[in-house]
C-alpha positions in Angstrom: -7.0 2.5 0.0 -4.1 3.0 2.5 -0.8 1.7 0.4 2.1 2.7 1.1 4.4 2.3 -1.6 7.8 1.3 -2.4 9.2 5.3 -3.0 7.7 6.1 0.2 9.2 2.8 1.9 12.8 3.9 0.7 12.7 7.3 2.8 11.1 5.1 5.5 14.0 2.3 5.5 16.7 5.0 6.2 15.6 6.5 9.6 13.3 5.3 12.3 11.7 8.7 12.6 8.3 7.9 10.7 6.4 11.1 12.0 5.1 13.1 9.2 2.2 13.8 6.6 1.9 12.1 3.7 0.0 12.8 0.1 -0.4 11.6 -2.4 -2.4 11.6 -5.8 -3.2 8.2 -7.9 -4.5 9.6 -11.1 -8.1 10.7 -9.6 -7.6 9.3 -6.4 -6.7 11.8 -3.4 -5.0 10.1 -0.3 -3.9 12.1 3.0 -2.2 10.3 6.3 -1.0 11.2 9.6 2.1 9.1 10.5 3.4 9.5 14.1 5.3 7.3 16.5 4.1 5.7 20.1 7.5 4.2 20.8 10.8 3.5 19.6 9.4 1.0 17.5 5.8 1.2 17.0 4.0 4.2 15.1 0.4 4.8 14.3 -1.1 5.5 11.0 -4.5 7.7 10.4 -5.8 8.6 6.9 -8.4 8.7 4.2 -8.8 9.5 0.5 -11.2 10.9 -1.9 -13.0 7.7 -2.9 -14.4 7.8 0.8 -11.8 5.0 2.3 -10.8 5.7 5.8 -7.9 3.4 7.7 -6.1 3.3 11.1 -3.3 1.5 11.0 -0.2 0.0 13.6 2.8 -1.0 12.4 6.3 -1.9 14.0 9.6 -2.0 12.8 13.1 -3.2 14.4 16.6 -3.7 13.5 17.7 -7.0 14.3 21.2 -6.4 13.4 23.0 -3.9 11.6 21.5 -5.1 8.4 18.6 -6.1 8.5 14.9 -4.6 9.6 11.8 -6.2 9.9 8.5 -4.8 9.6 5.3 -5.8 10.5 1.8 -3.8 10.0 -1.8 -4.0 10.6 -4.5 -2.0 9.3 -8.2 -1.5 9.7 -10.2 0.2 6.7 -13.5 0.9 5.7 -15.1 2.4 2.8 -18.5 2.9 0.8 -19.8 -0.3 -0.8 -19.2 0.0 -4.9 -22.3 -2.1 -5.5 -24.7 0.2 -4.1 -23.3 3.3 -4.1 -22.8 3.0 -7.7 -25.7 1.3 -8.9 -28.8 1.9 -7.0 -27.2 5.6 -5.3 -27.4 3.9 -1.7 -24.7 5.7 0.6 -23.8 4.9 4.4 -22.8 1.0 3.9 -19.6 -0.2 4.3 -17.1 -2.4 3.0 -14.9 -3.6 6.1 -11.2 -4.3 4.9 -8.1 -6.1 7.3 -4.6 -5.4 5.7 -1.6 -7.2 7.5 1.7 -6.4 6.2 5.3 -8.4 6.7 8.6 -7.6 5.4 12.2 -8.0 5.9 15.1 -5.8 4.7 18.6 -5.9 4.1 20.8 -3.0 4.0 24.6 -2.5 1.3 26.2 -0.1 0.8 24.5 2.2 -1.2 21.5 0.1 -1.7 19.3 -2.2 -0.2 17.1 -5.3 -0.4 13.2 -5.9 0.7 11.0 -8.9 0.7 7.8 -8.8 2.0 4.0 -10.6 1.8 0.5 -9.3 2.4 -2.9 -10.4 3.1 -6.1 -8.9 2.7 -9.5 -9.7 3.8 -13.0 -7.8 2.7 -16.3 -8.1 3.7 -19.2 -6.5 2.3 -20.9 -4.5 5.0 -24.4 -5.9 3.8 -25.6 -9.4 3.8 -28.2 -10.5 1.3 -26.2 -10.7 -1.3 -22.1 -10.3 -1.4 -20.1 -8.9 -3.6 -16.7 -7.3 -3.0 -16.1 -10.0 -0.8 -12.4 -11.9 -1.3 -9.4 -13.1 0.5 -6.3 -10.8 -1.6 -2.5 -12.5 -0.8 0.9 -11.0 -2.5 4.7 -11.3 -2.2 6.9 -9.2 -3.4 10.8 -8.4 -3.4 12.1 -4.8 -4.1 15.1 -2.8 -4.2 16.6 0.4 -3.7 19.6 2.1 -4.7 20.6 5.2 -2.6 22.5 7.8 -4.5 23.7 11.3 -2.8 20.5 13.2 -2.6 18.2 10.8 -4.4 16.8 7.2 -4.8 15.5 4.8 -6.9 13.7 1.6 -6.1 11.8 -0.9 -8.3 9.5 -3.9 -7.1 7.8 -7.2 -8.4 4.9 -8.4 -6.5 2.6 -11.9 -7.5 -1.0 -11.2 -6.2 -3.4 -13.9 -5.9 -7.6 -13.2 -5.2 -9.7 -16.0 -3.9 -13.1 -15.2 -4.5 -15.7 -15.2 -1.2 -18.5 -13.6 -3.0 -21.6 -15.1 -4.0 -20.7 -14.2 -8.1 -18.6 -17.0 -9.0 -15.2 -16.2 -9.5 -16.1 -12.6 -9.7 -13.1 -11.7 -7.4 -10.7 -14.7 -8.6 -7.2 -14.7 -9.9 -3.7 -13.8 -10.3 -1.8 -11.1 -11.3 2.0 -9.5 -11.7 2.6 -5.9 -10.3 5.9 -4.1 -11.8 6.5 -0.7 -10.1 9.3 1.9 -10.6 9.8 5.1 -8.3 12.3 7.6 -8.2 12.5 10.1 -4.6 14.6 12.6 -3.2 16.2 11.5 0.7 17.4 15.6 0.8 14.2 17.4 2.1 12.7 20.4 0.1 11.5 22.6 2.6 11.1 19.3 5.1 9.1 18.0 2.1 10.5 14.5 0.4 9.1 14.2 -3.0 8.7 11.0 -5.2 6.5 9.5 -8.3 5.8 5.9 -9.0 4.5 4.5 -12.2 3.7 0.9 -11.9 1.6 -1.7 -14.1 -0.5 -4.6 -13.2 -0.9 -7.5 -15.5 -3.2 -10.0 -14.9 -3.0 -13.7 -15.3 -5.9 -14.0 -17.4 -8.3 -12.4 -14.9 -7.8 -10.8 -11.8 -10.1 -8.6 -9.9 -12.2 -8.7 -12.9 -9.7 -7.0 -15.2 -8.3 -9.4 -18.1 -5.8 -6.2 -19.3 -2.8 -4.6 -17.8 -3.6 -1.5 -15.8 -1.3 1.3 -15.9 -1.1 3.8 -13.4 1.2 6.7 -12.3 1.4 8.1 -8.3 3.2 11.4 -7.2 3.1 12.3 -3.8 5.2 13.8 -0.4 6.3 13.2 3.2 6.0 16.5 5.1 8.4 15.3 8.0 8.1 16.5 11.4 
């Protein structure tokens, strides 16, 4: 699913051209995005990754002064249903996701500043029964240190599920996200690398997970 993380944010925060391709690789997971802008402010987002999710997305973005930028983005996904792809082989139905995205900045010297909240809604695409079927919320603040040729950026975000499935609690709870990436903002061959390691620790359960989840994410803008 379509998230575009804090690494990739940094090279995003220091220009308003967002055109380009982006990949990236979430241990198994394969994700591939257009990027390209409709006006000054507004861009357009197509993608999909190898767990058969596909997202269009609209986002804007605006500085309001010299320091600080907002951000604002919407996003329409769908993927296979888990449940019965996985447990009775059923392919073609859907799981309908809604994304919405907020986020202020504020730009130092040398570094910078971002808090931001998100919201997102699933709905099983079948009805006799539901399943993946919550209401996910987050906030988070990061930040970003801009060296010559290179940044780093860490984040904390507090997620909270509330479960609209018909298995009780089955999609309930809190969590903690910690996240550390490390980028270039000097192109390689109009590529701008980056890797991300980041662990989520649940608050008892979350998501039905009761352990922290580790994960790793290496990826590229190709800018054009």
């Amino acid at each position: 699913m379509k998230t575009i993380s804090m690494a990739c944010g940094a090279v995003m925060l220091c220009s308003s051209a967002f055109a380009g391709i982006d990949l990236s690789i979430e241990r198994d997971v394969v994700e591939l995005g257009v990027t390209a802008p409709v006006t000054d402010n507004t861009y357009l987002y197509i993608g999909g990754d190898s767990s058969e999710w596909v997202g269009m997305g609209l986002g804007y973005h605006a500085f309001i002064s010299p320091r600080w930028k907002i951000d604002s983005y919407y996003e329409y996904g769908i993927k296979n249903d888990w449940l019965l792809s996985e447990m009775v082989g059923a392919d073609g139905v859907k799981t309908n996701t809604h994304l919405v995205k907020l986020s202020a900045s504020r730009f130092f010297n040398g570094y910078s500043v971002k808090f931001g909240v998100t919201g997102e809604f699933i709905r099983n695409g079948f009805t006799w029964i539901t399943v993946d079927d919550a209401n996910k919320y987050s906030a988070y603040v990061a930040g970003a240190k801009y060296l010559q040729h290179v940044y780093l950026s860490s984040k904390f975000e507090y997620h909270y599920s509330q479960d609209k499935s018909d298995m009780v609690d089955f999609n309930q709870g809190q969590a903690s996200e910690y996240e550390l990436s490390l980028g270039t903002m000097k192109s390689i061959f109009n590529v701008f690398p980056y890797a991300t390691v980041s662990a989520l620790v649940p608050n008892g359960v979350y998501y039905g997970m009761n352990k922290a989840d580790y994960s790793w994410t290496i990826g590229g803008r190709l800018s054009f």
